[in-house]
C-alpha positions in Angstrom: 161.3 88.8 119.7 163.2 86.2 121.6 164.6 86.9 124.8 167.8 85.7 125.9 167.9 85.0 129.9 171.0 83.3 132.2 169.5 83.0 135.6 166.7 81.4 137.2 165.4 84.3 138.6 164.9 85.8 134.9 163.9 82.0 133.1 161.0 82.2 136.0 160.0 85.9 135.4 160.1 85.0 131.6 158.0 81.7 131.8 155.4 83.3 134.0 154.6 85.3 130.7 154.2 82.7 128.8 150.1 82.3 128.5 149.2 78.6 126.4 151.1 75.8 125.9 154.6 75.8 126.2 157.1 73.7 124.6 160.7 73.3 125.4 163.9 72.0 123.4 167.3 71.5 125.2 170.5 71.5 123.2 173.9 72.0 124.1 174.0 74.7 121.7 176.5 74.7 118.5 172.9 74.7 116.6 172.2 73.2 113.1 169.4 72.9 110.7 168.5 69.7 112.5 168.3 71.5 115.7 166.1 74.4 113.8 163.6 71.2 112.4 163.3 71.0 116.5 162.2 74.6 117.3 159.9 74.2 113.8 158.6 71.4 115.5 158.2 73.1 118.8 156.9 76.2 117.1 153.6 74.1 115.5 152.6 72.6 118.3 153.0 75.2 121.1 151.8 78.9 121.8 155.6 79.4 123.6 158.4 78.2 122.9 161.7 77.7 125.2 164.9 76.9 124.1 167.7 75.9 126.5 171.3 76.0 125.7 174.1 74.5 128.1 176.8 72.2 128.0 176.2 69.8 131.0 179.5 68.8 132.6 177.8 65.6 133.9 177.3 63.7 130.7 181.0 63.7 129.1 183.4 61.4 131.0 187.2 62.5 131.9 188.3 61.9 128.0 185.9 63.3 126.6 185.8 66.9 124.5 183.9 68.8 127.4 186.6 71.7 126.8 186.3 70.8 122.9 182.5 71.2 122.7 181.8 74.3 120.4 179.9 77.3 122.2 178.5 79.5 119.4 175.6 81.5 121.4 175.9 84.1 119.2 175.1 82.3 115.9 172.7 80.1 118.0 170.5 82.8 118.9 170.2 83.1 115.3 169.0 80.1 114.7 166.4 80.6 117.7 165.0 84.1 116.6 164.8 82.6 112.8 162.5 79.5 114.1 160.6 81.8 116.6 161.6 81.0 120.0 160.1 83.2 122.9 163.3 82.6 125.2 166.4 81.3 125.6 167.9 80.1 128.5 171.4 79.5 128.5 172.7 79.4 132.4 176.1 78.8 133.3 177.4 75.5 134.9 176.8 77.6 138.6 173.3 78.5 138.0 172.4 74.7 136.6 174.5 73.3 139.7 174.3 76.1 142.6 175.8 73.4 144.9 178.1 72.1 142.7 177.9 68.3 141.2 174.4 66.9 142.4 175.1 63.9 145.1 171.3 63.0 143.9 171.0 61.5 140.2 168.9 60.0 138.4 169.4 56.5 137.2 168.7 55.1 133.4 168.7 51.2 135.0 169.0 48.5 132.7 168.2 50.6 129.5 171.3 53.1 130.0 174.0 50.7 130.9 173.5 49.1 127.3 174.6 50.7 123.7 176.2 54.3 124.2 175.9 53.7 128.1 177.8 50.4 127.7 180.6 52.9 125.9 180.1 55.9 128.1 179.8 54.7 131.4 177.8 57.5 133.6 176.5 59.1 130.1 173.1 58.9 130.6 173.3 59.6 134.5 174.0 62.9 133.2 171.8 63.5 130.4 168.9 62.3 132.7 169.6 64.1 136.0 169.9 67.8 133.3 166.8 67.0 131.4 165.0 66.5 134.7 166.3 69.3 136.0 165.8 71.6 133.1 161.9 70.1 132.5 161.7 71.5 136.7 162.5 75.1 135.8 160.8 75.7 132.6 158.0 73.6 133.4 156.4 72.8 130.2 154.0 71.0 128.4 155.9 69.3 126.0 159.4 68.3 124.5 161.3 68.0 121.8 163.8 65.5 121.4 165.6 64.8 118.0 165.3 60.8 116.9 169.1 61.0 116.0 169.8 60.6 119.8 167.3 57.5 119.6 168.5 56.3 123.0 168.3 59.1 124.8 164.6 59.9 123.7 163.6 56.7 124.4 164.9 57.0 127.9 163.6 60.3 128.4 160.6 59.3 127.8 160.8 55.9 130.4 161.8 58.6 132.7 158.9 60.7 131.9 156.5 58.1 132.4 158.4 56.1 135.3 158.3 59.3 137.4 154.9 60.7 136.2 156.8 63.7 134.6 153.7 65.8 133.2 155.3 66.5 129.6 154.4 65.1 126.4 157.8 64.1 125.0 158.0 63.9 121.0 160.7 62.9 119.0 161.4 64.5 115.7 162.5 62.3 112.8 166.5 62.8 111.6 167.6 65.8 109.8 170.3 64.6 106.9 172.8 66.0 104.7 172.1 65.5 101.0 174.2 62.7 101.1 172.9 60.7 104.1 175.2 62.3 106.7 173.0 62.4 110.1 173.4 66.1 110.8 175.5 66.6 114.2 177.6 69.2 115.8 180.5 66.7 115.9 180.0 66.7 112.1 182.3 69.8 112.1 185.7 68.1 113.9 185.7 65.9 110.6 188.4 65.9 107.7 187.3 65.4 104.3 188.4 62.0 104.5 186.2 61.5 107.6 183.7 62.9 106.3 183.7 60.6 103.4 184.8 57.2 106.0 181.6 58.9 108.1 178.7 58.2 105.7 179.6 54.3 106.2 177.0 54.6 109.0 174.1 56.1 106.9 174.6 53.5 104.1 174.7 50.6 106.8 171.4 52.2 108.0 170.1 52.4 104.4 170.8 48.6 103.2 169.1 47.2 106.3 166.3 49.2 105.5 166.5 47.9 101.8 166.4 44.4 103.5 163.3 44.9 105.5 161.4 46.1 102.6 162.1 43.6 100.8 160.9 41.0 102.7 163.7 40.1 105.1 163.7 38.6 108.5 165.7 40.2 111.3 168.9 38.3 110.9 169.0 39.2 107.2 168.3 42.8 107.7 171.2 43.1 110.6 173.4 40.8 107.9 172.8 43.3 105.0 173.7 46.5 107.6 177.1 44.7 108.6 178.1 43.9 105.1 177.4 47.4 104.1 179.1 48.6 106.3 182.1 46.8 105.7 181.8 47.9 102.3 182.0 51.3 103.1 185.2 53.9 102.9 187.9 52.7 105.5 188.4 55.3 108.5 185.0 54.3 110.3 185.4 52.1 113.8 182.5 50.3 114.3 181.2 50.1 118.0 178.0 48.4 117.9 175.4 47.9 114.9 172.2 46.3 116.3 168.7 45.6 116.1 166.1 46.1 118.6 162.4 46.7 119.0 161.3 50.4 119.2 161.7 50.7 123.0 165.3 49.4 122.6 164.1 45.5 123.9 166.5 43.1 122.0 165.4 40.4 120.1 162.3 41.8 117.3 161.2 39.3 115.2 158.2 40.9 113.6 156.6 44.6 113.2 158.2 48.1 113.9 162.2 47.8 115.2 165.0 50.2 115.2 168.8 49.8 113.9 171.0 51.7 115.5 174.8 52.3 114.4 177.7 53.5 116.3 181.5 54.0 115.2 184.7 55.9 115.7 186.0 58.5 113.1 189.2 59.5 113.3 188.9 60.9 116.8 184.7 61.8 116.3 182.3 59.5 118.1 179.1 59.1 115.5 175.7 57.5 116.2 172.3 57.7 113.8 169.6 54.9 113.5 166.8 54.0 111.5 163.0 52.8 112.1 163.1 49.3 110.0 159.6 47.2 109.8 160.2 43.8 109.9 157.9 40.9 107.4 156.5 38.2 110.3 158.1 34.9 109.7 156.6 32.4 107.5 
C-alpha cells in the first residue's frame, strides 16, 4: 500500500519504517509513463521506494508557468500505487520552505550558467538547492533521475559528488512516444500543430545519431542535426542544438558525447537529447 504523507513530521515517521535500501524519485508531479519507467526503475533496485511530488517555486523565473504547472495528485498517486511506491511525499511550499525563500542556495557554477541555465537564469539554483533539500529529509540510498533532463542529472550528480552527498544517482534512459516525441508534462499545453512542429527536436536528435553511426566526425554529426532540423515542420524555435562530451565539457572529438536540443513551441519550452558515439579521427 502506498502511503501518502504532507509533513515532515509524518515523511520522518514513514522513513524510519522503511528497513533495506531506499530509493527516492522527485517529480513535480503531473506524472506520465516516463515518470512510472522511474519508480520501475526505483522499484528493481531498492527494498523502499519514495516518491516526492512538489512544485518548487525556486526553479521557474517571474514568466514562467509556476501558476500554469498541472497539479494532478490524485491521478499521480495512481501512477505511484500502480509502480509500487511505499510513500509519497507531497509537502506544500510552507513545509519545503518553513522560513520562506532559503537566503542559503546552492550554486551549479560553471556547468549551470550554460545551456537551459544560459536561458533560465537562476534555474538550476533552484532545482539544486530542492533536490538537496529533498535528498536531506528522505535520506536515501539512491536516485532516480530521468536522462530527458540530461543537464540536470548531470549536475545532480557533480553535486552529489562535490559535496560528498552519500546517494547513488542513476539516470534512466528517455521514455518516447511512438513517434519520437520525448515524453513531458509540457507535452499536454501543445496544439496538434505543435505537436506535429514538436517532433522537429526528436528527428534532429535522430539524424545526428544516423551521422555518428555512420562514421562521422563531430562537425558532421552537429551539421546533420541542424539540417534536420531545419527540415522539420515550421512552429519549432530553436534555442540551442549542441554537442558535448557526456559530462556536458564542450568540444568531443572522439568516443561517448551527448546532443542536446532545445526550442520554443508555440508558447512550450521543449528539451530532449541523445547519447551519440563519435568514430576517432583518421
Amino acid at each position: 500500500m502506498t502511503e501518502l504523507v504532507h509533513t515532515r513530521a509524518d515523511l520522518a515517521t514513514a522513513r524510519a519504517d522503511c528497513k533495506g535500501t531506499v530509493g527516492v524519485v522527485m517529480t513535480m508531479g503531473a506524472l506520465h509513463s516516463g515518470h512510472e519507467t522511474l519508480l520501475r526503475a526505483a522499484r528493481e533496485r531498492a527494498d523502499h521506494v519514495i516518491v516526492t511530488v512538489f512544485v518548487n517555486p525556486l526553479q521557474f523565473g517571474p514568466t514562467e508557468d509556476f501558476d500554469r504547472y498541472p497539479r494532478t495528485l490524485d491521478a499521480d498517486l495512481e501512477v505511484c500505487r500502480r509502480a509500487g511506491a511505499d510513500v509519497v511525499f507531497a509537502p506544500s511550499v510552507t513545509q519545503m520552505y518553513p522560513d520562506g525563500q532559503p537566503s542559503v542556495r546552492i550554486d551549479p557554477g560553471p556547468l549551470g550558467a550554460d545551456l537551459e541555465g544560459l536561458s533560465r537564469p537562476g534555474f538550476f539554483h533552484g532545482v539544486l538547492t530542492v533536490v538537496l533539500k529533498l535528498l536531506q529529509l528522505t535520506r536515501p540510498d539512491l536516485t532516480f533521475f530521468g536522462e530527458k533532463d540530461y543537464q540536470q542529472l548531470a549536475l545532480v550528480r557533480r553535486m552529489c559528488r562535490d559535496l560528498d552527498v552519500p546517494v547513488e544517482v542513476v539516470g534512466v534512459p528517455t521514455v518516447r512516444e511512438p513517434d519520437g516525441l520525448a515524453l513531458s508534462s509540457r507535452n499536454r499545453y501543445l496544439s496538434a500543430g505543435e505537436r506535429e512542429a514538436a517532433l522537429t527536436l526528436s528527428a534532429a536528435l535522430r539524424a545526428g545519431v544516423d551521422a555518428a553511426e555512420a562514421g562521422a566526425d563531430a562537425g558532421a554529426v552537429l551539421a546533420a542535426a541542424h539540417a534536420a532540423f531545419g527540415a522539420g515542420t515550421p512552429g519549432a524555435d530553436l534555442d540551442y542544438l549542441v554537442l558535448t562530451d557526456p559530462d556536458l565539457e564542450p568540444g568531443p572529438v572522439a568516443g561517448p558525447a551527448r546532443l542536446l536540443v532545445a526550442a520554443w513551441v508555440g508558447g512550450t519550452r521543449l528539451i530532449d537529447n541523445a547519447a551519440v558515439h563519435l568514430a576517432p579521427r583518421p
